[in-house]
C-alpha positions in Angstrom: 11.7 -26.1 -60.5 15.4 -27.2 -61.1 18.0 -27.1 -58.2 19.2 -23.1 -59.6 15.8 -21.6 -59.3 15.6 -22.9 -56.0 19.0 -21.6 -55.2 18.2 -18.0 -56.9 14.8 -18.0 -54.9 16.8 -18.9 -51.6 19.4 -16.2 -51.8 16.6 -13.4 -53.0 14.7 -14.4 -50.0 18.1 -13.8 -47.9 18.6 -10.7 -49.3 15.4 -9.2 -48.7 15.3 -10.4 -45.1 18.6 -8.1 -44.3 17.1 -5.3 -46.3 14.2 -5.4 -44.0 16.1 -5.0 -41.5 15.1 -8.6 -39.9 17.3 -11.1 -39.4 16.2 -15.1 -39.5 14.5 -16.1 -36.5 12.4 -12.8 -35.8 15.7 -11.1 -34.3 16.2 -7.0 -35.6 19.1 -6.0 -35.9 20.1 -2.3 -35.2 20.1 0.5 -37.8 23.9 2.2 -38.1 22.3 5.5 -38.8 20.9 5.6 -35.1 23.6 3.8 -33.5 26.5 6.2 -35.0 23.8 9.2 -34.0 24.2 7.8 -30.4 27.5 8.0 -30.4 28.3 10.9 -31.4 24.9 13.1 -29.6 24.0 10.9 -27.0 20.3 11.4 -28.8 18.5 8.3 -30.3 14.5 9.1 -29.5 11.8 7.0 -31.3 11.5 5.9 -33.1 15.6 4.8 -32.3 16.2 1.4 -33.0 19.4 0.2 -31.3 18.5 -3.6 -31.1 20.9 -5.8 -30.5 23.6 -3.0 -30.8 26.4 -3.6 -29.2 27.1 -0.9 -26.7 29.2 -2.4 -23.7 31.9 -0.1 -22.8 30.3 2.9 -24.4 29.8 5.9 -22.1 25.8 7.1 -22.9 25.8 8.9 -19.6 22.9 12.0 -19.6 21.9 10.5 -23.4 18.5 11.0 -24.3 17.0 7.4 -25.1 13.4 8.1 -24.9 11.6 5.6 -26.5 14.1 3.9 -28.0 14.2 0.2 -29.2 17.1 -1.2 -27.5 16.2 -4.9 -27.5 18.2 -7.5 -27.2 21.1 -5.1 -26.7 24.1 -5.4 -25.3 25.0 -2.7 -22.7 27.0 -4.7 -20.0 30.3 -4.1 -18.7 31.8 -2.4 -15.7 33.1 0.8 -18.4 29.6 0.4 -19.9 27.8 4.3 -17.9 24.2 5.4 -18.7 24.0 7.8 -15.6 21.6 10.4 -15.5 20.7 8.9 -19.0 16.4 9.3 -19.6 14.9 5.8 -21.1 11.5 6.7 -20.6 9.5 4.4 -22.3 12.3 2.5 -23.6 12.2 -1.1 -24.8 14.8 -3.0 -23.0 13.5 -6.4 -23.3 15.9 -9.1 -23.3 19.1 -6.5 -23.1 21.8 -7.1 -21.2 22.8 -4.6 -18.7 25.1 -6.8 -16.7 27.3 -4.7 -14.5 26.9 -1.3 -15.9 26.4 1.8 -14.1 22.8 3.2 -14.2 23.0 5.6 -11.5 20.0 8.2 -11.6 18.8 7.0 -14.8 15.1 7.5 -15.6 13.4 4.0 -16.5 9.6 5.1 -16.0 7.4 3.0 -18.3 10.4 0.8 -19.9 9.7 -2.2 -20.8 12.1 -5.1 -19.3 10.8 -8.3 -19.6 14.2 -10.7 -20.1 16.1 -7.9 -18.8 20.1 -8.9 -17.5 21.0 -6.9 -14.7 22.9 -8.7 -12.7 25.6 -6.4 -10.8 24.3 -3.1 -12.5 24.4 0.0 -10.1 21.0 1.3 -10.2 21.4 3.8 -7.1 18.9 6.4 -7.5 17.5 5.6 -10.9 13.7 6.1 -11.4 12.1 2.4 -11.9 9.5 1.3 -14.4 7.2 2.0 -12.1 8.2 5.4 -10.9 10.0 4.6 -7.7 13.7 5.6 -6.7 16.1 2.7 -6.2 17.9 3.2 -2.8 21.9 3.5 -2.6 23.6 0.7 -3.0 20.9 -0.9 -5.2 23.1 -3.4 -7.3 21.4 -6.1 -9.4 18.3 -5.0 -8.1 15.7 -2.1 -7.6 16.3 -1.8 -4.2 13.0 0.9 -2.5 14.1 3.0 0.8 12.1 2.1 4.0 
């Protein structure tokens, strides 16, 4: 095989890899149809893949993200607001929700493995497990006594 087949086979391997919708190292990559719904409904349900969308400073407060695949996104920022938002059963593994507001938001059964979080305002969101953060739970579940 000469140095331009190699080259040819290289690049068609490229190109399917971006048409899948995968990018190299395993990483998806968000689809534009579901992110531009998002926007503009505040509805992405699975299947809804948003990963590694880049949503800081979006407002997605009362959006409907049930099930949706929102890993490795990025949903940080202090103008970044998902309150009253329902991620039931979504996947936010490896997101970052750094400093966002997450007030009331419904997070039973998500998955967060990796999850950033540091600073977010989670007072009175429902946690993975089904429990209500206390006020003033920033960067952390806190549970009431």
């Amino acid at each position: 095989m000469n140095s331009t087949s190699r080259k040819c086979i290289l690049t068609l391997t490229a190109i399917t890899v971006l048409l899948s919708g995968t990018l190299v190292g395993g990483v998806h990559a968000f689809v534009q149809a579901d992110l531009d719904k998002v926007i503009k409904t505040k509805t992405c349900v699975s299947p809804c893949d948003l990963s590694s969308a880049p949503l800081s400073g979006k407002d997605l407060s009362s959006a409907n993200l049930t099930g949706a695949n929102l890993t490795s996104a990025n949903l940080s920022g202090r103008s970044t607001k998902l309150d009253n938002a329902n991620m039931v059963n979504a996947n936010l593994s490896n997101a970052d929700v750094s400093s966002a507001s997450f007030q009331n938001v419904n997070l039973t059964g998500a998955m967060i493995p990796g999850l950033k979080f540091t600073n977010t305002n989670f007072t009175g969101a429902t946690w993975i497990d089904g429990r209500i953060c206390a006020r003033g739970s920033t960067g952390t579940c806190a549970y009431p006594r």
